[in-house]
N, C-alpha and C positions, 0 to 999 in steps of 0.2 A: 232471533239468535238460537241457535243449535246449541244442545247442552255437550260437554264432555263426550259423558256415554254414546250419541248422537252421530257425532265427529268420529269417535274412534268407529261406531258400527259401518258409518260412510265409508271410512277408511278402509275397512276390510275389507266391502263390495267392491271398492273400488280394484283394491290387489288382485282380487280374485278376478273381475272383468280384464286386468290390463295380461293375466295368464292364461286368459280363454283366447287372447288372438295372440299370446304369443309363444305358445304352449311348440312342445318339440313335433308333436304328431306335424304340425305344418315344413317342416324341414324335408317332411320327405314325399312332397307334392309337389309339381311342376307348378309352373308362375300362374298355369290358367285355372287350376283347379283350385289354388290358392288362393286368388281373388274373389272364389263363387262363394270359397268354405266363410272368404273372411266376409263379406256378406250376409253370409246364412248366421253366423256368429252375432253381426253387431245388428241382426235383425231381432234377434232373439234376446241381446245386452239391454238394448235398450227400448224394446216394448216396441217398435215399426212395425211399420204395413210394407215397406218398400225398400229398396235399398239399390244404389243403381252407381257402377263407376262409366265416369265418360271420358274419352282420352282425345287428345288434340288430334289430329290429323296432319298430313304431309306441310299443307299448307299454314299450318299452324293459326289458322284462321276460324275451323272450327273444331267441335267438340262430336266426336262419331260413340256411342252407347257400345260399352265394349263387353259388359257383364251385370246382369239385372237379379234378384231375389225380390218376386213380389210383385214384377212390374216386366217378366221378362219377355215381354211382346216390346219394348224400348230396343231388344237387341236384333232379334228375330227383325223389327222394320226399321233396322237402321236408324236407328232418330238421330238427325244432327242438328248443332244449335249453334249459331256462332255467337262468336267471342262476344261480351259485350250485350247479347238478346235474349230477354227473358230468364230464368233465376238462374239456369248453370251457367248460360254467357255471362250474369251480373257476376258470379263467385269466382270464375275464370279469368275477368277480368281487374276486378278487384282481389282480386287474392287472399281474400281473408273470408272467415265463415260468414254464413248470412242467412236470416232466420226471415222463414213466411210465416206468419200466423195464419193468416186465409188467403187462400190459395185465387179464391173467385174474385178478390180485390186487386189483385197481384197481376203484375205483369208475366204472365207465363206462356210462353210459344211453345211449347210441347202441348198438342191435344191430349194425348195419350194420359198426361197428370188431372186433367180436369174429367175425361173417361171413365176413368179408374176411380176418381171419385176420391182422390187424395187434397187433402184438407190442410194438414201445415207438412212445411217443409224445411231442415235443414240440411246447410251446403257448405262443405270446406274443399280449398286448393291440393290437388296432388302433388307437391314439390320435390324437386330430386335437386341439392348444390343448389338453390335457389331457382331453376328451370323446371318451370310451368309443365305440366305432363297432363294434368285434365283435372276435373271434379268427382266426387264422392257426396254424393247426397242420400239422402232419409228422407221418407215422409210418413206422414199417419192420414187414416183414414177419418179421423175425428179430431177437431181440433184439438190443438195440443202447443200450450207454452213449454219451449225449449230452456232448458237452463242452463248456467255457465257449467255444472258439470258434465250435461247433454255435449256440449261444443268441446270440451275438455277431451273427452271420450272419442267422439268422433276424429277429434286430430290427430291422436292416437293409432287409431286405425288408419287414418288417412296415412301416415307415414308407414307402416308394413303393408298399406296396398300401393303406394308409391314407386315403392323399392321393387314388389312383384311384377307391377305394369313396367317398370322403366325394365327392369332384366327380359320380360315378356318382346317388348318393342327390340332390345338393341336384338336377341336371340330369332326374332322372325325376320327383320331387316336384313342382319348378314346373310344369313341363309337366301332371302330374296335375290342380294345382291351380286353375291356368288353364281349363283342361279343364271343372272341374266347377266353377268359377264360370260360365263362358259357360253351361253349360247350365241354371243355376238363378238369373241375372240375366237379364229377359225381354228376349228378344230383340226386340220390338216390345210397347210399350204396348197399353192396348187402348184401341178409341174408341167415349169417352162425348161424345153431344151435350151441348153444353154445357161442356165442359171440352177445355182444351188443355193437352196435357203434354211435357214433356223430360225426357232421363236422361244425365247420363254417370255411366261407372264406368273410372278410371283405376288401375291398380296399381301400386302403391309398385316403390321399385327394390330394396328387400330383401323377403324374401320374401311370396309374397303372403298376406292375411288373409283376417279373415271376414267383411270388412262386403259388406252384401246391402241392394237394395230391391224391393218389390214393389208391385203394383196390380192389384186385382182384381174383379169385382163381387159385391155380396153377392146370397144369397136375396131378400131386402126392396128391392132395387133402388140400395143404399146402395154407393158407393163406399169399399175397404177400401186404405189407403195405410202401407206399413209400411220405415220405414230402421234399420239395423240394424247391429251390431257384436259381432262374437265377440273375445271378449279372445285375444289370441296370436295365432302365424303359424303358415303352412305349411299342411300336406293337413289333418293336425288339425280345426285351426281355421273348415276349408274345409270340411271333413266336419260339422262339428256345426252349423255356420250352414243345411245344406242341411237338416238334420231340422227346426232351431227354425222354419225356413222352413214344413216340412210341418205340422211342431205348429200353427204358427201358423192357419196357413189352415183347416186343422181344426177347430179353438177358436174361429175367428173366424165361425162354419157355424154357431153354436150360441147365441152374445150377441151381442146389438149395443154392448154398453159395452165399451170399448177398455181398462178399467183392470180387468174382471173376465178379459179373454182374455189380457193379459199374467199377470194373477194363476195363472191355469192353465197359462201354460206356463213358469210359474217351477217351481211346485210338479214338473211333469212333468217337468222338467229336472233340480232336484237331486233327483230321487229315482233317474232312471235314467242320468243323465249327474253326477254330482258334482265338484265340484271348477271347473265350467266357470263363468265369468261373461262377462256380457257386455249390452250396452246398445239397447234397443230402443225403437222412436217407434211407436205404431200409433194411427193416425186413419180415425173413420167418419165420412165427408164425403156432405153430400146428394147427392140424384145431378146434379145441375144445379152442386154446390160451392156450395150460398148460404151454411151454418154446416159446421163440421169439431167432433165431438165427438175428442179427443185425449187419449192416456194415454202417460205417459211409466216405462220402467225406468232411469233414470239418464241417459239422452240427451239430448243439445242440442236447446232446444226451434227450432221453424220459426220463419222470417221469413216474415212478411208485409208487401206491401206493395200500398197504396192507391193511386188515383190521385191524383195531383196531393203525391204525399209517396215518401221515403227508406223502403226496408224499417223494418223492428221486430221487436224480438225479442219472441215473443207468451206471457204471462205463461199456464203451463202448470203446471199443478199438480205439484209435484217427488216423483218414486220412487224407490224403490232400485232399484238394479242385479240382473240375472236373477242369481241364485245367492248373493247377498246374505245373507237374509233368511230363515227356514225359514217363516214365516208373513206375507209380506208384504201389506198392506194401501193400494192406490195408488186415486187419482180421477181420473174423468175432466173434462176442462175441459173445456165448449162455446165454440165463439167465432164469430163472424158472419164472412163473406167477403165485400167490398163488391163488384159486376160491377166486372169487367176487372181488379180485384183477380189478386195475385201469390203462392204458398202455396209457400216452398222448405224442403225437407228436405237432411240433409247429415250427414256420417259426421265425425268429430275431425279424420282425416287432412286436410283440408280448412284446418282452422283453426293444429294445434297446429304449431309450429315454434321452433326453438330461438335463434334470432334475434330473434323478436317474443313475445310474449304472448299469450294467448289473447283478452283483453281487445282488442287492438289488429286484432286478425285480425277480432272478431265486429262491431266497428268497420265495418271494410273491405266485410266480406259486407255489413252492412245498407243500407250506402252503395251496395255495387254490384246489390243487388235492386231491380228499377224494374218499376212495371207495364210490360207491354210481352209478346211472343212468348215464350215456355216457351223455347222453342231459341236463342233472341235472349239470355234472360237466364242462362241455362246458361253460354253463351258468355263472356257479359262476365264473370260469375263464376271461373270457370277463368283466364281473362285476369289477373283483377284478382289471386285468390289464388294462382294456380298458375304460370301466363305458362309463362319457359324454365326456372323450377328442378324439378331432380330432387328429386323431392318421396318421402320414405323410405316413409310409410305409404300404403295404399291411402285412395282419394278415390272417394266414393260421393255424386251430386251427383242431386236429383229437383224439379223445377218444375212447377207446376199454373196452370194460372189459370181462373178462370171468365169464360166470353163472354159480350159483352154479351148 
């Protein structure tokens, strides 16, 4: 039993330790420098040899070495571990701390900790809202029993390096995702005589997705027009839209029927991508735009609109959705485009909103498609649906018209 005196002096170190990692100097450090500092910190708190954060990866399968103090050859060669193998897979998976006394007893799959010549080890979960983000481990070089204030300490830390890794990840991810949307949303149309077009692509305020459009010309002279939706967010999302992308246009090299090249990259998707779904529009348009043959996997079909009339939603033969179906079977619709006629494509984010209805929104857009300038009616569209609200999902917006 600890006396009074004992307790209160515990007590002290301890305030003063819980002010060394949370002290203001760190305020004014980016998330990666703050992870190194807060290391270098509870290296020094609590008497270690080592000190190493490890964070989940895409697949959330395993654990990739993102910042080491003591050990940082861990980061330099990548060491990864999955969930579940050996001491950070055990702590990752079990989620709660876990204490090695000898390391040479112990299940451990990292060379690198028996190398280095590290003797015990402890290990707690990085948590953010309850979601798993990686491990934060210690070890010494000399054995060493860990104590409940040893682990007390440490989760301490684990939660201000939790917070820095989770701000670190979502801050690299957008940026990534950004990244490789601009480089697979066309930067400039192409120009077909006879056709005038517009695009916007705005991105929601959470994070960004996977909707895509595209324009392209075929072998046959045929204009190939594709808007598109990956279910989910982030790099993901963003990654698998840029392949359906490549699929597509590949597929699209080989038929001219729009409901046989989705059929192909349905089948290509869930056999090497599983699990993914998501919503595709692809129309083969004359090359002048006088008819659009069009096939749909679950997408909102276009508005069109006439001279002298209000958009219309143009009756599209209905498919399921990519990843749906293991045999799916879709048609395509032919439809006429009248001159100076108006042809708008468009992603959910557009429409859905928690205020209004979908109904009430596909209202709005037909009313605000008017024959007139691609870039004219782009405009009014975003005006009429979008204007100043922060709008959550990305908005993938394409207009066509045929010239007189």
């Amino acid at each position: 039993m600890r006396t009074p005196a004992e307790l209160s002096a515990a007590a002290e170190v301890r305030l003063q330790q819980i002010q060394a990692i949370t002290d203001v100097a760190f305020a004014h450090m980016d998330d990666e420098a703050l992870l190194g500092e807060m290391l270098e910190r509870v290296r020094e708190i609590m008497r270690v040899d080592t000190a190493v954060v490890l964070l989940l990866d895409d697949s959330r399968r395993r654990l990739v070495a993102t910042a080491a103090r003591g050990i940082e050859e861990e980061v330099r060669q990548s060491v990864q571990v999955s969930v579940g193998k050996g001491f950070a897979g055990r702590v990752a998976a079990e989620r709660r701390p876990v204490i090695i006394e000898n390391v040479d007893a112990a299940n451990v799959v990292n060379p690198l900790l028996v190398q280095r010549g590290v003797r015990s080890l402890l290990g707690t979960p990085l948590l953010v809202g309850g979601d798993l983000l990686g491990v934060l481990h210690v070890g010494t070089l000399t054995t060493r029993r860990f104590i409940a204030e040893d682990v007390e300490f440490l989760q301490l830390a684990a939660d201000r390096a939790a917070m820095a890794a989770h701000s670190l990840r979502t801050a690299a991810e957008r940026s990534a995702v950004r990244e490789l949307q601009r480089s697979l949303v066309p930067s400039e149309l192409p120009s077909i005589p006879g056709v005038d077009m517009a695009a916007r692509y705005s991105p929601g305020t959470s994070v960004v997705g996977g909707d895509w459009y595209d324009v392209f010309t075929l072998p046959s002279g045929e204009l190939g027009v594709v808007m598109g939706d990956v279910a989910g967010q982030g790099l993901r999302a963003a990654v698998i839209m840029g392949r359906m992308r490549s699929v597509l246009r590949a597929y699209a090299m080989e038929s001219d029927d729009p409901a046989l090249v989705l059929d192909k990259l349905d089948r290509k998707m869930q056999h090497f991508e599983p699990g993914v779904m998501a919503t595709v529009l692809y129309a083969v348009c004359d090359p002048r735009l006088r008819w659009a043959r069009i096939a749909s996997a679950g997408h909102w079909p276009p508005v069109l609109a006439a001279p002298g009339s209000v958009g219309a939603l143009l009756e599209v033969a209905p498919g399921l959705l990519i990843g749906l179906d293991e045999y799916p079977r879709r048609r395509s619709t032919t439809v006429e485009i009248p001159p100076e006629a108006v042809l708008c494509l468009y992603t959910d984010g557009l429409i859905e909103r928690r205020d209004t209805t979908i109904e009430t929104n596909l209202a709005r857009l037909c009313d605000a498609v008017r024959p007139g300038p691609p870039d004219a009616v782009c405009a009014t569209v975003m005006a009429e649906l979008v204007g100043r609200e922060a709008v959550p999902d990305d908005v993938a917006l394409l207009a066509l018209r045929r010239t007189p």
